[in-house]
C-alpha positions in Angstrom: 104.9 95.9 46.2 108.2 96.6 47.5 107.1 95.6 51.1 106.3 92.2 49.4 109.6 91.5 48.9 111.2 92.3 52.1 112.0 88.8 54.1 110.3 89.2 57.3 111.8 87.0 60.2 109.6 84.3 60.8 107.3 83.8 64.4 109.1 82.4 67.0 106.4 79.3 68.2 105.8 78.4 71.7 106.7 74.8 72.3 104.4 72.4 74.3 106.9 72.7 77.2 107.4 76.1 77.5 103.7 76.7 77.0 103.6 73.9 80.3 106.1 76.6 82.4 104.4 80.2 81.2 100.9 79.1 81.9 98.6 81.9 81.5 100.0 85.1 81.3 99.6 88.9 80.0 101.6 90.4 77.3 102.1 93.7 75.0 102.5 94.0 71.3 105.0 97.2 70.6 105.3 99.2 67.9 109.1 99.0 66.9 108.8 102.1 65.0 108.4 104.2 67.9 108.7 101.8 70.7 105.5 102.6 72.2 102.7 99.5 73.0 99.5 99.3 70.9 97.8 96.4 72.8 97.6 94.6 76.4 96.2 91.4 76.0 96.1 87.4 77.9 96.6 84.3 76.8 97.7 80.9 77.4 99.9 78.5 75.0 100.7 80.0 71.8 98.2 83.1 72.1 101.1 85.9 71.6 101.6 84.8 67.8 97.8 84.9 66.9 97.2 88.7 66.5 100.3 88.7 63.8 98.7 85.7 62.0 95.2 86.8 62.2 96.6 90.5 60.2 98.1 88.9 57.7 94.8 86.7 56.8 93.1 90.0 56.7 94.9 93.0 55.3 92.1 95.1 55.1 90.8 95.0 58.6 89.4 98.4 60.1 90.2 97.4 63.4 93.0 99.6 65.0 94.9 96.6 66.5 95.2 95.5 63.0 95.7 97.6 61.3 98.8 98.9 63.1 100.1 95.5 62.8 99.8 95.7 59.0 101.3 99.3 58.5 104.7 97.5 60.8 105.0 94.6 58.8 103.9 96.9 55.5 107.4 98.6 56.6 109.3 95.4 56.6 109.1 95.2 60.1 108.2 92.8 63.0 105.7 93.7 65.8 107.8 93.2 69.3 106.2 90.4 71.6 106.5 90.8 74.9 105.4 89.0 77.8 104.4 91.3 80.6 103.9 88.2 83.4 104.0 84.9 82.8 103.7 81.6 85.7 100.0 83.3 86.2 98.0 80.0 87.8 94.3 80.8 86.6 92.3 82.7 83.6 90.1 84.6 86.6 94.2 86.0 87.9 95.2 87.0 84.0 91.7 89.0 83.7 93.2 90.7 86.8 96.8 91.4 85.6 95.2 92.2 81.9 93.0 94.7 83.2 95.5 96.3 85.5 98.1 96.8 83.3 95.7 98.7 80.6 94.4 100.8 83.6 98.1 101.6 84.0 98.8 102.7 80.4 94.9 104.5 80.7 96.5 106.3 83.7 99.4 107.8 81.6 97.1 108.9 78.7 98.9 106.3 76.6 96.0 105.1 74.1 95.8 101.6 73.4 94.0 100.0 70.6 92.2 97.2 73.2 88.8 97.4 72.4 87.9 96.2 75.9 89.4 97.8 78.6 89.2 95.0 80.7 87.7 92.3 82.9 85.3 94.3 85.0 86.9 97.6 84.4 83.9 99.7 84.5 83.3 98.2 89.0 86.5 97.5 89.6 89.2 99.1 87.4 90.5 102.6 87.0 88.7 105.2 89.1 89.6 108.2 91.2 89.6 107.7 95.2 86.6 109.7 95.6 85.1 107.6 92.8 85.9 104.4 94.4 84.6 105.4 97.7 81.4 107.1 96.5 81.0 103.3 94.4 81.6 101.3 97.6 79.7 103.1 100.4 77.2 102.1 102.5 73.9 103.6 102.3 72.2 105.5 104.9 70.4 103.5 107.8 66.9 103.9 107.3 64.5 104.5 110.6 64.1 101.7 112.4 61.0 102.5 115.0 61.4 99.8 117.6 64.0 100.5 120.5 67.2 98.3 119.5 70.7 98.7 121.5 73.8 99.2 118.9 77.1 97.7 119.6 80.8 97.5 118.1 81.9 94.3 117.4 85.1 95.6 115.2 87.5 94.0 117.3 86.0 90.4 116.9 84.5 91.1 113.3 86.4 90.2 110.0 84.9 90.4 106.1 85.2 86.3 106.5 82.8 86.2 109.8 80.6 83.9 109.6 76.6 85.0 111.0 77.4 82.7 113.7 80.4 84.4 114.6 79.0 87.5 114.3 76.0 86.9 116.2 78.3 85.2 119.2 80.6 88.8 118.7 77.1 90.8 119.1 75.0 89.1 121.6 76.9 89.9 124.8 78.6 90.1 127.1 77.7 93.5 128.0 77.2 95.8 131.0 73.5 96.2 130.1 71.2 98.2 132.7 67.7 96.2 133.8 65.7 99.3 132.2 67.5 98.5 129.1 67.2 94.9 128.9 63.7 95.1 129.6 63.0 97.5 126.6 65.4 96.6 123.9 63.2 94.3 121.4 66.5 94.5 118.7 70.7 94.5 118.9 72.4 95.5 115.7 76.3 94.8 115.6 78.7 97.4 113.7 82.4 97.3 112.6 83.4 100.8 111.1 80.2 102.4 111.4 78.5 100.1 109.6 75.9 96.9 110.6 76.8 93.6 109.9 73.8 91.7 112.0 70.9 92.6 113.2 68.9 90.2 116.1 65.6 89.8 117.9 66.4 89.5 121.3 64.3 86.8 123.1 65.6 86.8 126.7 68.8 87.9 128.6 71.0 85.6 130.7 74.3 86.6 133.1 77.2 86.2 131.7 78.9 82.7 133.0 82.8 83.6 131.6 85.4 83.3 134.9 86.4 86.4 133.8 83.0 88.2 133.7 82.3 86.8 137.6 80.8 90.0 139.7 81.1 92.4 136.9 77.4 92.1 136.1 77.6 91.4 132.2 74.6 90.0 130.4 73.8 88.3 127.0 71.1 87.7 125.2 69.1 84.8 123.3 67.9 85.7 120.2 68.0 85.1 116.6 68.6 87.3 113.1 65.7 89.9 113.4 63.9 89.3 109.8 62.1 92.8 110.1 65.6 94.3 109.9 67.7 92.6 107.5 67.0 95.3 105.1 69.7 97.2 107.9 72.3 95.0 107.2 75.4 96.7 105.1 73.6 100.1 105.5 75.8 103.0 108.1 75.3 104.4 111.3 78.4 106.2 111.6 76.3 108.9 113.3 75.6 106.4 116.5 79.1 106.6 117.6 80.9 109.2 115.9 84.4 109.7 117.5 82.8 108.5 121.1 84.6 105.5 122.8 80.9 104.1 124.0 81.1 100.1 122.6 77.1 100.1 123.4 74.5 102.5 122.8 70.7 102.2 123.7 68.2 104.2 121.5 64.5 104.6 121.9 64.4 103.9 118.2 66.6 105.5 115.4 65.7 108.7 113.0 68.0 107.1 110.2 71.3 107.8 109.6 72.7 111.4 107.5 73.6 111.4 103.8 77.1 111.9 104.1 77.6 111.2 100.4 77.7 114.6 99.6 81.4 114.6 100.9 85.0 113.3 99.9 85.6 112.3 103.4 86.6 109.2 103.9 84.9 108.2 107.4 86.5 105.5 109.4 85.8 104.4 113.3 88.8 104.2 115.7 
């Protein structure tokens, strides 16, 4: 009763053109009683306000958010709004920032009463390095029978290459012996130990760049080898290892080692 009559400031609303100039953006409702933050959420327009209103239609809500928001204002108090980041230009950017900043609170052992932890939190939010890089790895190569030639293409290759630019970046122009070319049914490029295409080779040709003239460099004709697409993203940091070859001919491949096993984080200079 006597929190009834306490006069509780009233919401400060969001005009239209404020709403227009804070776009989306992420914000924190604090606990004045202690000055620690109970919730991380997003919103757009006049979002910040509803969690207050949405208490006070239900006082006997279970839900933690709620009910701390109750046991403030049952104190004659106000919960603190915040806004954490505001200007944010999209809904997919305030998941981001949303998620981020509850990772960050998760971090610290500062419980939060969010629900949710976040857009995508359980692939792409808090985690250890080792858990990270045990969730991103690439798999093992798995035997591939025929005789292929590997090659780097790291210093051409970018996440963004497109298969044609990756298959211009692995078809040549090499320093390829006759022997080889007249074996070699398959050409696999990798950047960091890992293949990103993988070609039939049809037929070699010499090389016709100015810059290539007497130095016997060959490329080939070819096309993406659909019997070994199931390569592609899989790791063959075994190939290489820490050798400064940039070509490598094998009379077919074992498969690459399970490195899993490992915290090493293996990278190709």
């Amino acid at each position: 009763m006597l929190a009834s009559l306490v006069c509780m400031p009233a919401l400060v609303r969001i005009p239209g053109e404020v709403a227009a100039v804070l776009r989306y953006y992420v914000y924190a409702l604090r606990d004045p009683r202690d000055g620690r933050v109970f919730y991380i959420g997003k919103g757009i327009g006049d979002r910040i306000n509803a969690h207050v209103r949405e208490a006070g239609k239900d006082p006997e809500s279970e839900r933690a958010k709620l009910k701390t928001i109750n046991e403030i204002e049952a104190a004659g108090l106000q919960v603190d709004l915040l806004f954490l980041r505001t200007g944010i230009e999209d809904e997919a950017t305030s998941f981001i920032v949303e998620q981020a900043v509850i990772d960050g609170f998760a971090a610290d052992g500062h419980l939060l009463t969010n629900l949710v932890r976040g857009h995508h939190s359980g692939s792409e939010g808090l985690a250890t390095l080792p858990a990270v890089v045990a969730r991103h790895r690439a798999l093992p190569c798995p035997p591939i029978n025929e005789p292929v030639i590997m090659v780097k293409i790291q210093s051409g290759w970018r996440p963004d290459s497109t298969d044609q630019q990756m298959f211009e970046q692995t078809r040549g122009h090499w320093r390829i012996a006759p022997w080889v070319r007249d074996r070699a049914q398959f050409c696999l490029g990798v950047a960091y130990g890992v293949v990103r295409g993988a070609y039939r080779i049809d037929d070699w040709f010499p090389s016709e760049q100015p810059w290539d003239e007497g130095k016997d460099r060959w490329g080939f004709n070819g096309a993406p080898a659909a019997a070994l697409q199931h390569v592609v993203g899989t790791h063959v940091r075994d190939v290489f290892g820490g050798r400064v070859m940039y070509r490598r001919y094998l009379d077919g491949y074992p498969g690459a080692l399970d490195d899993t096993s490992t915290n090493e984080v293996v990278t190709e200079s």
